[in-house]
SEKOLSE-191185 format. One record per atom (N, C-alpha, C): atom name; x, y, z; residue number from 1. Coordinates in nm, 4 decimals, padded with zeros to 6 digits. Example, Ala and Ser with C-alpha at 12.3 -4.5 7.8 and 13.67 -1.06 7.14 Angstrom:
<atoms>
ATOM atomo       px       py       pz num
ATOM     N  01.3190 -00.5690  00.7800   1
ATOM    CA  01.2300 -00.4500  00.7800   1
ATOM     C  01.3200 -00.3300  00.7800   1
ATOM     N  01.2850 -00.2250  00.7080   2
ATOM    CA  01.3670 -00.1060  00.7140   2
ATOM     C  01.2900  00.0030  00.7870   2
</atoms>
This chain:
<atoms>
ATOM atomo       px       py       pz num
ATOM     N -02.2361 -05.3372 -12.1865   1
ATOM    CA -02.0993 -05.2908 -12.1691   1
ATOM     C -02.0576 -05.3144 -12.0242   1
ATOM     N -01.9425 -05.3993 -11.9825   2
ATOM    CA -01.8994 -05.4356 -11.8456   2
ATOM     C -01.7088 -05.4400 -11.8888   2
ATOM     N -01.6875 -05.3653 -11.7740   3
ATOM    CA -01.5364 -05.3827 -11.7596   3
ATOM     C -01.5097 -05.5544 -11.7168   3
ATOM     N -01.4419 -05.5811 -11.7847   4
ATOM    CA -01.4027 -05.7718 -11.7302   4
ATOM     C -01.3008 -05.7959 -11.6600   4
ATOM     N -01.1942 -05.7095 -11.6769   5
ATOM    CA -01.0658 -05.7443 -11.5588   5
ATOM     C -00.9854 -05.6632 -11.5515   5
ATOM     N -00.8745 -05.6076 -11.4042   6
ATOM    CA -00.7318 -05.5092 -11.5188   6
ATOM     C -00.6907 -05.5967 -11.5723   6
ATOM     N -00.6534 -05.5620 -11.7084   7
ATOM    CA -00.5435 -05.6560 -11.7895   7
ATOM     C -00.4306 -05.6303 -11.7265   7
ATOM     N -00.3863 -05.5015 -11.6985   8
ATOM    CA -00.2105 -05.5135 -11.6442   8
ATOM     C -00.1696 -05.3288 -11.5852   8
ATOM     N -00.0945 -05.4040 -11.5126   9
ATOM    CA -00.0479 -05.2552 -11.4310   9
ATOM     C  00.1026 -05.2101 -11.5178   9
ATOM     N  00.0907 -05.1051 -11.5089  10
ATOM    CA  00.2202 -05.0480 -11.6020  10
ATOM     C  00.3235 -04.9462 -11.5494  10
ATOM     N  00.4345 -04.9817 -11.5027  11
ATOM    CA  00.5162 -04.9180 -11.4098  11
ATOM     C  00.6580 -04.8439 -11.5427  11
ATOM     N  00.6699 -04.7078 -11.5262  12
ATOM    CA  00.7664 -04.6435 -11.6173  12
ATOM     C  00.9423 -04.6663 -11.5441  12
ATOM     N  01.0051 -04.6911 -11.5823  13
ATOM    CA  01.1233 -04.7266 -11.4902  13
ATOM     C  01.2323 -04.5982 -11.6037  13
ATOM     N  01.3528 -04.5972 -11.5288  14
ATOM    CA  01.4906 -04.5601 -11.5806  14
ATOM     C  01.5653 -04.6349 -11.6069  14
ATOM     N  01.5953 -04.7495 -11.4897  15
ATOM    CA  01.6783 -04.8492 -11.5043  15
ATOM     C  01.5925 -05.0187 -11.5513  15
ATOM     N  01.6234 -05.0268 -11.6312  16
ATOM    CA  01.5056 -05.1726 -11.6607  16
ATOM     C  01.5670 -05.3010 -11.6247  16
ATOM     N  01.6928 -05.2855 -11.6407  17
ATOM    CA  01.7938 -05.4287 -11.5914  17
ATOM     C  01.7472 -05.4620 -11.4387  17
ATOM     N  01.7336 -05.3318 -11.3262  18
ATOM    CA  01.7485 -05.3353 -11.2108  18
ATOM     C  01.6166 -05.3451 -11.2097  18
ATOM     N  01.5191 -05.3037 -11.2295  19
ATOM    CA  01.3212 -05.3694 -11.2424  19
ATOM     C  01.3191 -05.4438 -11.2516  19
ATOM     N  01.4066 -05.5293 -11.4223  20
ATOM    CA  01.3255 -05.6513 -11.4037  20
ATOM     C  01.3923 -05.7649 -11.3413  20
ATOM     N  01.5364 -05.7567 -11.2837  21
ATOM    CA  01.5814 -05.8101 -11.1963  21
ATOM     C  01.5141 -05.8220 -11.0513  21
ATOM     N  01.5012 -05.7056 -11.0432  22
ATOM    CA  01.3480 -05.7174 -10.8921  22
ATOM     C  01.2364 -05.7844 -10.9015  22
ATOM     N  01.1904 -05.7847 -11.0174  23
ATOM    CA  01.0398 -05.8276 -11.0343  23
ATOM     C  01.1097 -06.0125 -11.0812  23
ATOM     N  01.2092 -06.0345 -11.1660  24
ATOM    CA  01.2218 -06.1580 -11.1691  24
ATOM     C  01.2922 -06.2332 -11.0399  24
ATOM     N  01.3071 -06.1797 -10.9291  25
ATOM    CA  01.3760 -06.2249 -10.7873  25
ATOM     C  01.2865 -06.2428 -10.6988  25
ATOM     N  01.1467 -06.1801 -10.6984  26
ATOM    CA  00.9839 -06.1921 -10.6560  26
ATOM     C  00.9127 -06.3013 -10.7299  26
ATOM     N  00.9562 -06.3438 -10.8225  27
ATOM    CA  00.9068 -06.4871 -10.8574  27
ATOM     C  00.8412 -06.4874 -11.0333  27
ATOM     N  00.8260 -06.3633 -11.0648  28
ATOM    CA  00.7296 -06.2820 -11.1997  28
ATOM     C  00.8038 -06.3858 -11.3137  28
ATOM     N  00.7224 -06.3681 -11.4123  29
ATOM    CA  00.8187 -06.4525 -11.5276  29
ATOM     C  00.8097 -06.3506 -11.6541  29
ATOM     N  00.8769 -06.3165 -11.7115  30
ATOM    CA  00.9017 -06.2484 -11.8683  30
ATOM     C  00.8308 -06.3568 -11.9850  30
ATOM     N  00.6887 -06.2476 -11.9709  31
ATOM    CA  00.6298 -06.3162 -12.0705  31
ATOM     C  00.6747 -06.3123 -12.2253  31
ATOM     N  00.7600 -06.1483 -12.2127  32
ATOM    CA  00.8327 -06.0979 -12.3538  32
ATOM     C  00.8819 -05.9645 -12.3424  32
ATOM     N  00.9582 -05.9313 -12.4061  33
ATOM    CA  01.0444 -05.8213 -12.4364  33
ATOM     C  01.0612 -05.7510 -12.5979  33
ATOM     N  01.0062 -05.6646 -12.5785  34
ATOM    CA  01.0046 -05.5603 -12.7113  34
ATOM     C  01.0334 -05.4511 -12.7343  34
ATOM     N  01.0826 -05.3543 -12.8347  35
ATOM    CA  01.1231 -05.2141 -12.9046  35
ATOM     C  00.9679 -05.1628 -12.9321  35
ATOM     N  00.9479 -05.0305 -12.8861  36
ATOM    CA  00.8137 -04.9951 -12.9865  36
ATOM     C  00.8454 -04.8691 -12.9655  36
ATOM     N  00.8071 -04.8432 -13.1260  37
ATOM    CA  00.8202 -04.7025 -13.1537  37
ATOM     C  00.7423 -04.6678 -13.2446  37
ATOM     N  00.7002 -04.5513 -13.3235  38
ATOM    CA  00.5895 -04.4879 -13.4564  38
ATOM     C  00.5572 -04.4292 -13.3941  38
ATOM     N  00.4336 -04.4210 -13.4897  39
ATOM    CA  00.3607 -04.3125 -13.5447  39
ATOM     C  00.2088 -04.3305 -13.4471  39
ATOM     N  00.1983 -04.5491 -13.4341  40
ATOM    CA  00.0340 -04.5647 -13.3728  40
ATOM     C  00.0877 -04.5924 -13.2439  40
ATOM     N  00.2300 -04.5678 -13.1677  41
ATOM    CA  00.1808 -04.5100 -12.9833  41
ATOM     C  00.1778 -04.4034 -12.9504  41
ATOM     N  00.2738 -04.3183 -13.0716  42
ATOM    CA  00.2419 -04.1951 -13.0366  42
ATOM     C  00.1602 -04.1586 -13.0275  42
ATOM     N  00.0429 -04.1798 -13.0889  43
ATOM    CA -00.0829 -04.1339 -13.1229  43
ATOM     C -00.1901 -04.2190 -12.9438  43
ATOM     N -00.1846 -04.3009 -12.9656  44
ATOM    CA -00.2227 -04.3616 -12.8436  44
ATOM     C -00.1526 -04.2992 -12.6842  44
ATOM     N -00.0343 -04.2638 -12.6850  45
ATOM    CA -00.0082 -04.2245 -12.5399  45
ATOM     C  00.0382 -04.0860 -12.5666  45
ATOM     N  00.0258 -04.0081 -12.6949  46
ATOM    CA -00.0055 -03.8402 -12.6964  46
ATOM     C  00.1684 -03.7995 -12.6580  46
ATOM     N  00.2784 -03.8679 -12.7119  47
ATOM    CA  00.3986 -03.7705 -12.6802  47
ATOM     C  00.4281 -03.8645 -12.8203  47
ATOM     N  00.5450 -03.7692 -12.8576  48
ATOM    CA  00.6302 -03.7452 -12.9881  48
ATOM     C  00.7542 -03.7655 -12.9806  48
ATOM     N  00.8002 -03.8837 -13.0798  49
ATOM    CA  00.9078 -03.9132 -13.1463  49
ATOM     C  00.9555 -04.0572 -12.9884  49
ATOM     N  00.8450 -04.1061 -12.9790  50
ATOM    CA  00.8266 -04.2339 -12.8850  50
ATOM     C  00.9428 -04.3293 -12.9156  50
ATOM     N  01.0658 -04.3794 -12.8477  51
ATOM    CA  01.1152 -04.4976 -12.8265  51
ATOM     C  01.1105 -04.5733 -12.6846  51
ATOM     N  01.0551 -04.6697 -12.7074  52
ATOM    CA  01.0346 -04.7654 -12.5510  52
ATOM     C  01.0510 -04.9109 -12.5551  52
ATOM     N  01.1220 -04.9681 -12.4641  53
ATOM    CA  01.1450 -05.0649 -12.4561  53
ATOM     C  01.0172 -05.1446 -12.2983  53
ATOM     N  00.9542 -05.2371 -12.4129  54
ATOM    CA  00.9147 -05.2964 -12.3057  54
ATOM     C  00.8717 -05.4264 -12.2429  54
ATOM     N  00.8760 -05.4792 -12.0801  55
ATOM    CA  00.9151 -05.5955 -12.0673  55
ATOM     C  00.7473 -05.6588 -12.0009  55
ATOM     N  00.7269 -05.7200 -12.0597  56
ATOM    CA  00.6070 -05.7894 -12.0200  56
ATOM     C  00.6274 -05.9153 -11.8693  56
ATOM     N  00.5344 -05.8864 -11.7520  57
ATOM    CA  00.5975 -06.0035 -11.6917  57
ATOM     C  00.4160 -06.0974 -11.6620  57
ATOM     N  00.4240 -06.2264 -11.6131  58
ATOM    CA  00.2935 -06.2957 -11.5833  58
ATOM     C  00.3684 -06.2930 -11.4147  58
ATOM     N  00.2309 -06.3440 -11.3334  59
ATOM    CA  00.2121 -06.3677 -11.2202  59
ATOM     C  00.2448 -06.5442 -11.2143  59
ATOM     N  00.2699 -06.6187 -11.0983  60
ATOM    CA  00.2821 -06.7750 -11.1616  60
ATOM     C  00.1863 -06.8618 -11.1989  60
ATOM     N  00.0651 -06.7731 -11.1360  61
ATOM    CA -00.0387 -06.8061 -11.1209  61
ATOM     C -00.1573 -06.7726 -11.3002  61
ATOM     N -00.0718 -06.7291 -11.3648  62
ATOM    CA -00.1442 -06.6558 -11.4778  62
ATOM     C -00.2581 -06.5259 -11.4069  62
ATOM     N -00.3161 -06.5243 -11.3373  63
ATOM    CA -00.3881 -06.3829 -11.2862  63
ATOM     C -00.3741 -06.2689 -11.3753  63
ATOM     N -00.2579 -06.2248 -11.3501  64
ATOM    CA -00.2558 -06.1009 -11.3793  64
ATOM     C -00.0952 -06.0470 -11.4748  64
ATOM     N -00.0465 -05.9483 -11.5230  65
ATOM    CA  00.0608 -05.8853 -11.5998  65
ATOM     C  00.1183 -05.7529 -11.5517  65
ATOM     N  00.2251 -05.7248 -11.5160  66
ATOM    CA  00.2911 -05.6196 -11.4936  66
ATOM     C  00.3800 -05.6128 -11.6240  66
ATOM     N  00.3539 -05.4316 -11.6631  67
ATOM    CA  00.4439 -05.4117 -11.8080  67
ATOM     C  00.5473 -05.2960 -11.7368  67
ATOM     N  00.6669 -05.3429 -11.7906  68
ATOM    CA  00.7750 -05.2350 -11.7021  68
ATOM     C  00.7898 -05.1605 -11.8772  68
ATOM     N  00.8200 -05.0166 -11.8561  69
ATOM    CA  00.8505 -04.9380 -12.0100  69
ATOM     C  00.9653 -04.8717 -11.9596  69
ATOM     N  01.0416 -04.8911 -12.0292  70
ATOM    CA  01.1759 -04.8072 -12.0171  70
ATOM     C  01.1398 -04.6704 -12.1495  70
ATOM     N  01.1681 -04.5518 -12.1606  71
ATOM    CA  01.1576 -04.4716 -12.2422  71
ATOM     C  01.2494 -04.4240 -12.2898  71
ATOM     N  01.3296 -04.4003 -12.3840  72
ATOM    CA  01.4647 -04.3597 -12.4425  72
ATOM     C  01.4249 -04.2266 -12.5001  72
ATOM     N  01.3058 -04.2538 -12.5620  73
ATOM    CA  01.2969 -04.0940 -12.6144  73
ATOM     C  01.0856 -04.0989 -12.6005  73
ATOM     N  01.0742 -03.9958 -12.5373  74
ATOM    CA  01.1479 -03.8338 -12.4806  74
ATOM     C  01.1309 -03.9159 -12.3388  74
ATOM     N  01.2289 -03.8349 -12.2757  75
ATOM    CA  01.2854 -03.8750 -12.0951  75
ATOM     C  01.1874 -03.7570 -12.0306  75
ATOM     N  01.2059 -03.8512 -11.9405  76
ATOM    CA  01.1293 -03.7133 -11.8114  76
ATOM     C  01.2319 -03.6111 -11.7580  76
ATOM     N  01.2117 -03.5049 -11.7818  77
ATOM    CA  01.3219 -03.4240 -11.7332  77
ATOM     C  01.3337 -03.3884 -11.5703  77
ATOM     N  01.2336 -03.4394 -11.5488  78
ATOM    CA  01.2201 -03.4454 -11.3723  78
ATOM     C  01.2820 -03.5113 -11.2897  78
ATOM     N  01.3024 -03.6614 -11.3999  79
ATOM    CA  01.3574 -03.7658 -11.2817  79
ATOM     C  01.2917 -03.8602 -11.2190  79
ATOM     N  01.3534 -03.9331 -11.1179  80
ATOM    CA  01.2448 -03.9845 -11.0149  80
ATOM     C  01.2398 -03.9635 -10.8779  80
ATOM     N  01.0621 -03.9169 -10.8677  81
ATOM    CA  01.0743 -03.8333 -10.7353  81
ATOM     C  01.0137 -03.8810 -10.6478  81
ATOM     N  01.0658 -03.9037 -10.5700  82
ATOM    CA  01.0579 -04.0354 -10.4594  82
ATOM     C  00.9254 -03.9844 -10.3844  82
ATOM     N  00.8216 -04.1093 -10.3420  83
ATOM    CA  00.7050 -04.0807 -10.3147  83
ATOM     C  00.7029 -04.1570 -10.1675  83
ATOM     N  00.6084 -04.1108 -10.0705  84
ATOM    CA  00.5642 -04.1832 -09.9364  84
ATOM     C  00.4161 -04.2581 -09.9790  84
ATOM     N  00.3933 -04.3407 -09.9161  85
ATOM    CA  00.2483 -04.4186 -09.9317  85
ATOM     C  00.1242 -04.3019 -09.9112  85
ATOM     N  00.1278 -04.2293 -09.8905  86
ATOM    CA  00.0315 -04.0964 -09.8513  86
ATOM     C  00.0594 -04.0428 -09.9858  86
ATOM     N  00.1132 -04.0313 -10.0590  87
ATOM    CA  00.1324 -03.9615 -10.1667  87
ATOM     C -00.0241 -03.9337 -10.2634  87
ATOM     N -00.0236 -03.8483 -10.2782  88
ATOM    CA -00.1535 -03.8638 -10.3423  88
ATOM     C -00.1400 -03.9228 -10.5311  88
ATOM     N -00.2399 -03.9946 -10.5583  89
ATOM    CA -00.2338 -04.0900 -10.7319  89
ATOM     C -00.1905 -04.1758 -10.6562  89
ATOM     N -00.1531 -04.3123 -10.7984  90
ATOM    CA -00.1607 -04.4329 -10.7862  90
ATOM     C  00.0021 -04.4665 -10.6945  90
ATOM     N -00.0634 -04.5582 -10.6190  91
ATOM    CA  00.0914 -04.5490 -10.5206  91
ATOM     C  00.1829 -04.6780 -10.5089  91
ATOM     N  00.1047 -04.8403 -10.4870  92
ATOM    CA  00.1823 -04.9049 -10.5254  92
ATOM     C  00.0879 -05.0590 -10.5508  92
ATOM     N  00.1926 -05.1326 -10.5985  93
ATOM    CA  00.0927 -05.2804 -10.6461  93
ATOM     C  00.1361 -05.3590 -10.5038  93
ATOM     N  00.0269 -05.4378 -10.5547  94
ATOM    CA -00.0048 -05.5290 -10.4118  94
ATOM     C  00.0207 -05.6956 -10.4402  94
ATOM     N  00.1162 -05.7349 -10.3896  95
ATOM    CA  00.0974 -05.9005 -10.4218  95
ATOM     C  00.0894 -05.9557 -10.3330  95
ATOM     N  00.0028 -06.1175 -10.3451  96
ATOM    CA -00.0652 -06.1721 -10.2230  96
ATOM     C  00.0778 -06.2341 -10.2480  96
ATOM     N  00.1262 -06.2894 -10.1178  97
ATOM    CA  00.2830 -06.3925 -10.1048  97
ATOM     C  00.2426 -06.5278 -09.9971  97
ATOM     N  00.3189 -06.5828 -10.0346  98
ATOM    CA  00.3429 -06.7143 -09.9342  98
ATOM     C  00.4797 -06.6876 -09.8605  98
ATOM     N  00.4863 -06.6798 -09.7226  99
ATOM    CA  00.5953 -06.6887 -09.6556  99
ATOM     C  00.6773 -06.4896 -09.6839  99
ATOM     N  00.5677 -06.4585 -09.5839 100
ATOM    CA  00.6217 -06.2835 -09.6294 100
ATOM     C  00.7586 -06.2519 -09.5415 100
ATOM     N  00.8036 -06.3763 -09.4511 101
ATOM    CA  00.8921 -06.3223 -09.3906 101
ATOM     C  01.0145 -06.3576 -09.4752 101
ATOM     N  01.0291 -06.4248 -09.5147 102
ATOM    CA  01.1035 -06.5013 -09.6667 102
ATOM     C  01.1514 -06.4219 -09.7334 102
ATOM     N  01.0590 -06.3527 -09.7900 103
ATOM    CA  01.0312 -06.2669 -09.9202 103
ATOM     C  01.1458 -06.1331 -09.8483 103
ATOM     N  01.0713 -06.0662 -09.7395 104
ATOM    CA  01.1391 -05.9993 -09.6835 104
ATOM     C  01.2874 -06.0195 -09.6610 104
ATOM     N  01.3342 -06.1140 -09.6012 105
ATOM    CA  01.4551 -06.1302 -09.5479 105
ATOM     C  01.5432 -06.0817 -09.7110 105
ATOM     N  01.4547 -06.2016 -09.7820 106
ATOM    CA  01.5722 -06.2062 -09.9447 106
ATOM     C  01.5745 -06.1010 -10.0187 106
ATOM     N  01.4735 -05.9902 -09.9980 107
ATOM    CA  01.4808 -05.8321 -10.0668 107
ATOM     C  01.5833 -05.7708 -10.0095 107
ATOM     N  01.5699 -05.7735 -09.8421 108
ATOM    CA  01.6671 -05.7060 -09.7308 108
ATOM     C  01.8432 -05.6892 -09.8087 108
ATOM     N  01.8170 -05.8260 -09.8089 109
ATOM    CA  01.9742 -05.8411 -09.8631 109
ATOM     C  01.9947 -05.8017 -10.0521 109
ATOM     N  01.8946 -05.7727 -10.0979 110
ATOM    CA  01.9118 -05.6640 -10.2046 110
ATOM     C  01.9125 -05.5569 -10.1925 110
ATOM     N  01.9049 -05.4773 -10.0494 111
ATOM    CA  01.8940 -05.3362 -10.0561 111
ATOM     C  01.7471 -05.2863 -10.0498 111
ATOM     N  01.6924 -05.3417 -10.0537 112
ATOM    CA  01.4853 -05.2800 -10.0855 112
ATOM     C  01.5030 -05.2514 -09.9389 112
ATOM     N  01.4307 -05.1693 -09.9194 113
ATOM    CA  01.3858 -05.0956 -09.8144 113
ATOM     C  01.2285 -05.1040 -09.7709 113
ATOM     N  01.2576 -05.1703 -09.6354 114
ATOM    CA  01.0978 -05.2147 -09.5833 114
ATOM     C  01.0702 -05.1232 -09.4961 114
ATOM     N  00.9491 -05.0408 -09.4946 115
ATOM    CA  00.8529 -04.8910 -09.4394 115
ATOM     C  00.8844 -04.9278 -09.3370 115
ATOM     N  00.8038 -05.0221 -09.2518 116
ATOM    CA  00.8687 -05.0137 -09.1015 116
ATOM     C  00.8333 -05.1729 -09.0550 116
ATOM     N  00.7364 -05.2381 -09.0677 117
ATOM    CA  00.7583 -05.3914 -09.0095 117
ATOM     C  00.6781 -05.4502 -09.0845 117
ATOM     N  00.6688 -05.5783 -09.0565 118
ATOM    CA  00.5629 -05.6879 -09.1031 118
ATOM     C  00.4685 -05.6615 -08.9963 118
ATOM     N  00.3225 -05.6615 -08.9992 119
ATOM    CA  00.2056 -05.6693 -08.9136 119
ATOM     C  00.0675 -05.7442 -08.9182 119
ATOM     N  00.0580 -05.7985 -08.8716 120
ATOM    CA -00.0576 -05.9414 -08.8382 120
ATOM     C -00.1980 -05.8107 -08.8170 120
ATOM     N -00.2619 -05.8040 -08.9781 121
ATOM    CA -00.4000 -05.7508 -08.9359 121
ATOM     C -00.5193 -05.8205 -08.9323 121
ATOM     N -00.5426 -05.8489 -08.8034 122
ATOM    CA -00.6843 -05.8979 -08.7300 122
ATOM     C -00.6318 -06.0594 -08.7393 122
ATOM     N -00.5888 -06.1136 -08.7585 123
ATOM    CA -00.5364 -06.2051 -08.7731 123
ATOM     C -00.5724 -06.2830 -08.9194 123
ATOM     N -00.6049 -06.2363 -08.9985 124
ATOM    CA -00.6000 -06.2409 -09.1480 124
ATOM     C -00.5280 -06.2590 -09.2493 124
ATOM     N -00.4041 -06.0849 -09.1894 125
ATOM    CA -00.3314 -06.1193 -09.3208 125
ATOM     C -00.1738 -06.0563 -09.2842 125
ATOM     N -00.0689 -06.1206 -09.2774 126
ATOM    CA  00.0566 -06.0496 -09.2715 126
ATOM     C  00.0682 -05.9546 -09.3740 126
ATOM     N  00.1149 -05.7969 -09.3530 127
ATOM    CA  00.0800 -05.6991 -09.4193 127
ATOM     C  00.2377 -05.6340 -09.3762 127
ATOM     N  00.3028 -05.5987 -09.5193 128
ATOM    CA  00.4339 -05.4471 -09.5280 128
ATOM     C  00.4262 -05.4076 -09.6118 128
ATOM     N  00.5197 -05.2562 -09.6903 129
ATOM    CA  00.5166 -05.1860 -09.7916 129
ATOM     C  00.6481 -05.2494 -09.7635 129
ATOM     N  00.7526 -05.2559 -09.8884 130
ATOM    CA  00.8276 -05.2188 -09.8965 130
ATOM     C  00.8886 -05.1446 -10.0492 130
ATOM     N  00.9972 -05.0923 -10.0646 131
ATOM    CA  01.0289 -05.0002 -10.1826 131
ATOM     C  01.1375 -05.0210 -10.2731 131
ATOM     N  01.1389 -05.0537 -10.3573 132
ATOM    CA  01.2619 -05.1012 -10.4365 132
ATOM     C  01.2579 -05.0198 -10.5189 132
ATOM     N  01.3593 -05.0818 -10.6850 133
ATOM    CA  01.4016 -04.9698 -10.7536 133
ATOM     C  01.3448 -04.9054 -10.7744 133
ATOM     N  01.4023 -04.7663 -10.8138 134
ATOM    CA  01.3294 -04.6031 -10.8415 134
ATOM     C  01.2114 -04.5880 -10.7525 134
ATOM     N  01.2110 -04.6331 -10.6692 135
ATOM    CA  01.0518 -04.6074 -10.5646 135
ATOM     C  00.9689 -04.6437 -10.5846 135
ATOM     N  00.9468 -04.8244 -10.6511 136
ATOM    CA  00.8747 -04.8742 -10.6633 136
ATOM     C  00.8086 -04.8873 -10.5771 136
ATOM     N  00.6406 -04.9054 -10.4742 137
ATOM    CA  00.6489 -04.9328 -10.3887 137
ATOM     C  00.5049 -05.0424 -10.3900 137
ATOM     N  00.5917 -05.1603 -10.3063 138
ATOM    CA  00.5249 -05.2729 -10.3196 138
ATOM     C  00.4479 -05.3366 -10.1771 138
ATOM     N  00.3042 -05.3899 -10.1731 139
ATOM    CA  00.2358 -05.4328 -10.0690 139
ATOM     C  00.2304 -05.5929 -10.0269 139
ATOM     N  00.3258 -05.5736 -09.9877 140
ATOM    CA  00.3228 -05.7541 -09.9872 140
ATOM     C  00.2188 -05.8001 -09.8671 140
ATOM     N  00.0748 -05.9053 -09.9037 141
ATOM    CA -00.0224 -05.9281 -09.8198 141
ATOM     C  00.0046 -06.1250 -09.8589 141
ATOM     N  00.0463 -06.2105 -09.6815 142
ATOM    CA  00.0063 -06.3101 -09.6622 142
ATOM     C -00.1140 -06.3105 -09.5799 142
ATOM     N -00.1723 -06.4124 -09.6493 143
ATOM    CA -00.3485 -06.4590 -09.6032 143
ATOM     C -00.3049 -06.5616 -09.4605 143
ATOM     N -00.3073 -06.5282 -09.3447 144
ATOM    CA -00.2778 -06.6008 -09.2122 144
ATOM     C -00.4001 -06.7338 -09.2675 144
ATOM     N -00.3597 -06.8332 -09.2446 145
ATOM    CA -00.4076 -06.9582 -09.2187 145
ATOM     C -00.4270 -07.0149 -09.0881 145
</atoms>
């Protein structure tokens, strides 16, 4: 018995137009888009009377899958409650990038909000958080050459 890979990280959103508009403006591709509802997710993710919409994306690279779920029924009655990188649980995904100052500039002008700079660690790897919709919060790491 050996774990073989994550298959995929799974982010719950409110707004899904504005996710997967973020995640398809970062380069991601929509592997597919689906309705799921019954009796066998309820049973699998333990809440009742389940409607979710959800958007499958690939990396360009095939690697890896991010699943965005929108939930229609039952909603969180909480909301979304905006988290700092210290936050304690899972806090944010990490993508390796080419040209992080790029990436940066073209989020900027969507509104995403970058923690505080780009930073050259050890001379390795250009390293920022920055935060997009609902408080997504994302690690963008270039490998210095």
């Amino acid at each position: 018995m050996k774990i073989q890979r994550i298959d995929h990280v799974g982010v719950i959103v409110n707004d899904l137009p504005a996710a997967k508009a973020f995640f398809l403006d970062l380069g991601l591709e929509v592997l597919g888009e689906t309705d799921v509802k019954g009796e066998w997710v309820e049973r699998i993710i333990g809440l009742n009377d389940v409607r979710e919409t959800v958007v499958m994306f690939g990396m360009p690279d095939g690697e890896a899958t991010l699943e965005l779920v929108k939930f229609h029924t039952p909603s969180d009655e909480k909301g979304i409650q905006q988290s700092f990188a210290n936050t304690l649980g899972i806090r944010h995904i990490a993508f390796a990038v080419e040209d992080i100052e790029a990436i940066v500039a073209k989020l900027k002008k969507k509104d995403v909000e970058l923690f505080g700079e780009i930073q050259n660690y050890k001379n390795a790897y250009k390293l920022c958080y920055v935060r997009g919709p609902e408080g997504i919060i994302l690690e963008l790491a270039e490998q210095v050459k």
